[in-house]
Structure formats: structure tokens, C-alpha cells
N, C-alpha and C positions, 0 to 999 in steps of 0.2 A: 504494500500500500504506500504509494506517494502523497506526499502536500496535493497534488493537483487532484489525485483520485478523492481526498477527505472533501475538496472542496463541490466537487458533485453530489456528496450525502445529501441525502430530505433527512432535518434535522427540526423536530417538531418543540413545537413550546416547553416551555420548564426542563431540555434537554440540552445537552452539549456534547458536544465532539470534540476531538483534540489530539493531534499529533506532535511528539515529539521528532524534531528534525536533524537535531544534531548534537554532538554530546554534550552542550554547555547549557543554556537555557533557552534557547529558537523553539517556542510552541504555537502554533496555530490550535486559532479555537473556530469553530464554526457553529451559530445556533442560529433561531431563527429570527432572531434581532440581527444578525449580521457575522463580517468575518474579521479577525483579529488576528495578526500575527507579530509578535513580540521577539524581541531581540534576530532579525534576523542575519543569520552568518553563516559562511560554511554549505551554503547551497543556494544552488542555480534560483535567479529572478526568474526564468522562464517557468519554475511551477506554482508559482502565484498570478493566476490568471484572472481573478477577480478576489478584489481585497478589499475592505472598508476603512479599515484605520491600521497602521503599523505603530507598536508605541517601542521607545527604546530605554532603557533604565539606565545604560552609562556608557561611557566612551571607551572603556574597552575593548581591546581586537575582538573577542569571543562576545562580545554584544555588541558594539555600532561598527558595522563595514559602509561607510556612506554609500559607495557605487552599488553598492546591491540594495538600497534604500531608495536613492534614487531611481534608478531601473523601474522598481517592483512601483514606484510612485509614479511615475512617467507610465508604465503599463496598465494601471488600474484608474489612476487621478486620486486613490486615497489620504487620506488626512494622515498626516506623523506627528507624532505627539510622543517630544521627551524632553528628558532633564535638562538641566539648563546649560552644559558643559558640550554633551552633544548637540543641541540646540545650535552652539555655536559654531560645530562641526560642519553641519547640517548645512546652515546657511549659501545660499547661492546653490546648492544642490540641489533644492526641494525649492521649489514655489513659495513665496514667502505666505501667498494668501492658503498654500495648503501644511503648513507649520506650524507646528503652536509648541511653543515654551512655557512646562509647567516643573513648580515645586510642592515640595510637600504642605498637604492640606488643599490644593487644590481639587477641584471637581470636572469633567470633560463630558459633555454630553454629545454623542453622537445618536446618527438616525438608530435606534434599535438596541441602541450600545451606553453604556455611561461608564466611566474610568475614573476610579478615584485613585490619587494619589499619596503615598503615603511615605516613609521614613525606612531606609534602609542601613543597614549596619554591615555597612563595607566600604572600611576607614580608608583602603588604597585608593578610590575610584573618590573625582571631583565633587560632582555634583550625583551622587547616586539617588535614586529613587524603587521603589515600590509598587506596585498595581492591582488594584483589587479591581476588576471589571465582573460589571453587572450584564445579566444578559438578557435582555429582556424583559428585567423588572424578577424575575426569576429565578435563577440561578447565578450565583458572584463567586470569579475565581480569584484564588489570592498568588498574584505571581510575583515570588518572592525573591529573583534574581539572583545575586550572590551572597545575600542577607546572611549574615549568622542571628542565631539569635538572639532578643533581647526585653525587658519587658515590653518596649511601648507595643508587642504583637497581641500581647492579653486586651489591650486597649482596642487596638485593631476588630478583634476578633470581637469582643463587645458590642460596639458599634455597627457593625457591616455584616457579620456572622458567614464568612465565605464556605460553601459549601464544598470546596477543592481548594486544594494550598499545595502548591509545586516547592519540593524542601532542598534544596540545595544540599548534596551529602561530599562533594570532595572538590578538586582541582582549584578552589577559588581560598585563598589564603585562612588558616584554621579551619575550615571545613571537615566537616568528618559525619561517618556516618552518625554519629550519637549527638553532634550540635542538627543534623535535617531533624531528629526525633524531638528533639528540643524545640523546633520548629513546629512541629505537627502537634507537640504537649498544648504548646502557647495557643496557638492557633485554633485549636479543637476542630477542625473541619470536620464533614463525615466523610471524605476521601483528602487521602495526602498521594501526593505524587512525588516520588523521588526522581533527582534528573543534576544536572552539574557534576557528573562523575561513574563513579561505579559502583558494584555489589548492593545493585538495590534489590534485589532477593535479601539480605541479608537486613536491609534496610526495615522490609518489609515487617519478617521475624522477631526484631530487635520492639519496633514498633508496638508489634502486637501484644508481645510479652510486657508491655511500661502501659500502653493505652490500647486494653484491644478493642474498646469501643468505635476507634477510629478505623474505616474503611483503609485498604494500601492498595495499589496497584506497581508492580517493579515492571517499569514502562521497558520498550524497545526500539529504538529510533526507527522511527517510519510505518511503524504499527500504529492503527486509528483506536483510540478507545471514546466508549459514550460515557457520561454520567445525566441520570441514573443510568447503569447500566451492568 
């Protein structure tokens, strides 16, 4: 299964889809508010064939590749929507009227889609952020980029109550699999998704045995999954 193939799903109300694309945090979501594709890197503009918003969390290689942001915006005419550091990156690549610079606390409303912004805890990266996208009024995923964990996510998770949270378990500085679990504690989703690394089996297991009330999925890049599902 490819990005291109997720984006042909019939993806019905209070439902979601979502692929992982590449091994850092690039996930497409598809529901029936719309399509979202986040951090993307590491794979061809050409399987984004139709897109509604791309949003970017930080100017990192494994998260902002501008030419493939560009591209996939020039191919769809989608809205991009990120931190303020890629923002700047951004600039003169992207349409200024289809750009938007946001920080934490901010709100984004798109046709079908709304994006809240929120505070990330990944001290190397400029301007990092967080994203909890709604989907239709329905379903809010919490994408949690290279975040380690920290309180203000009990806060988060209060407020917004995301029904999926993607945990960061390695490659992204202190990461491990036991600070993603830490992620998915704070967070209480009913599905956590592990993804920035590996042994998320392991992830899965570890999870279960601390919080088994929480839902896991040990994703496979390019494999579609639903929620609920």
C-alpha cells in the first residue's frame, strides 16, 4: 500500500486512515473532512496527488525538505502550515497567500480540518511545535513529532482528549522506547502509535504491561491502518 493508494480510500465520518511513510514522523491522514500530510520527507511529491493542508513541526532534515513541500504545494495548491523557523525556510517556496506561520497556542481552521497547535519538547530544533488535528469535528490526532515527554501533555490531553497520539520511541535525541510510553501515559489516547525509530512491537508490549487500557498499533511504513478500526 502507497500514500497514493491511502488517498483513494472512502473514509466515512468519525473515521480515519493513516499511513506511515517513512521512518521518522511523515504520516498522512485521510478522513472525510479532508487530507493531511505532516512532516513530509524521504518520499517522492509525485504520491501526493491530492492534499488539503501539509503542516511541518520543525526545520529539521527528517521533517522540513522544502523542494518536496513545494512540489507536493504547487501539485495540489494546498495550505502549509508551520512553525515559525520553517516558516522562514518556507518563504518564497510556497505562495505567501498559501503559508501560514503559527506558534504555540495557536488554532488553524481548515475546510473539514482544524489544527491546533501546541508545545513540543525538542530542545535541538528552533522553533518546534506540536499538532493535534481534528477531523471533522470527530476524531483529533495528537502528532507528536520528536517530543519527548513532558507535563504540559496531561494538559494537552485534558483539553483536546486526542483519540490517537503518534509516540516518538528513538533516533530523535533521548528518545527511547520507554520516554514514547511516557508519551502515550501522559497523553491517555485510546490508540498510541509508535513511529521515529524502531522495535515498536516491543513498544507495543512494554505499553501494554504500564497502561493496557490504551489501544497500540506497531505500525509498518506504507501499510494503511483505520481508526476505529
Amino acid at each position: 500500500m502507497t500514500v497514493r493508494e491511502l488517498l483513494s480510500l472512502e473514509v466515512g465520518e468519525g473515521e480515519v486512515a493513516f499511513v506511515v511513510f517513512n521512518q521518522y514522523s511523515g504520516v498522512a491522514l485521510k478522513t472525510a473532512g479532508g487530507i493531511v500530510v505532516v512532516d513530509p520527507t524521504f518520499v517522492s511529491p509525485g504520491e501526493f496527488q491530492d492534499v488539503d493542508a501539509v503542516l511541518v513541526t520543525h526545520e529539521h532534515f527528517d521533517h522540513l525538505d522544502v523542494d518536496v513541500v513545494s512540489s507536493i504545494q504547487r501539485r495540489t495548491g494546498c495550505t502549509v502550515v508551520s512553525d515559525p523557523e520553517s516558516y522562514r525556510r518556507l518563504r518564497g517556496a510556497v505562495p505567501e497567500n498559501r503559508l501560514i506561520r503559527v506558534e504555540v497556542g495557536d488554532e488553524v481552521d481548515l475546510d473539514g480540518v482544524k489544527v491546533y497547535v501546541e508545545e513540543s519538547n525538542h530542545p535541538p530544533a528552533v522553533s518546534p511545535v506540536t499538532y493535534v488535528i481534528e477531523c471533522g469535528g470527530r476524531v483529533r490526532v495528537y502528532h507528536t513529532s520528536d517530543s519527548l515527554p513532558f507535563r504540559g501533555m496531561e494538559e494537552i490531553a485534558r483539553r483536546l482528549s486526542p483519540d490517537v497520539a503518534f509516540c516518538t520511541v528513538g533516533i530523535a535525541p533521548g528518545a527511547s522506547l520507554s520516554t514514547g510510553v511516557q508519551v502515550a501515559e501522559l497523553v491517555r489516547p485510546r490508540l498510541a502509535v509508535p513511529y521515529h525509530g524502531r522495535g515498536f512491537g516491543r513498544f507495543c508490549r512494554l505499553l501494554s504491561s504500564r497502561a493496557p487500557e490504551i489501544g497500540c498499533v506497531a505500525t509498518e511504513v506504507g501499510r494503511v491502518y483505520r481508526y476505529p478500526g
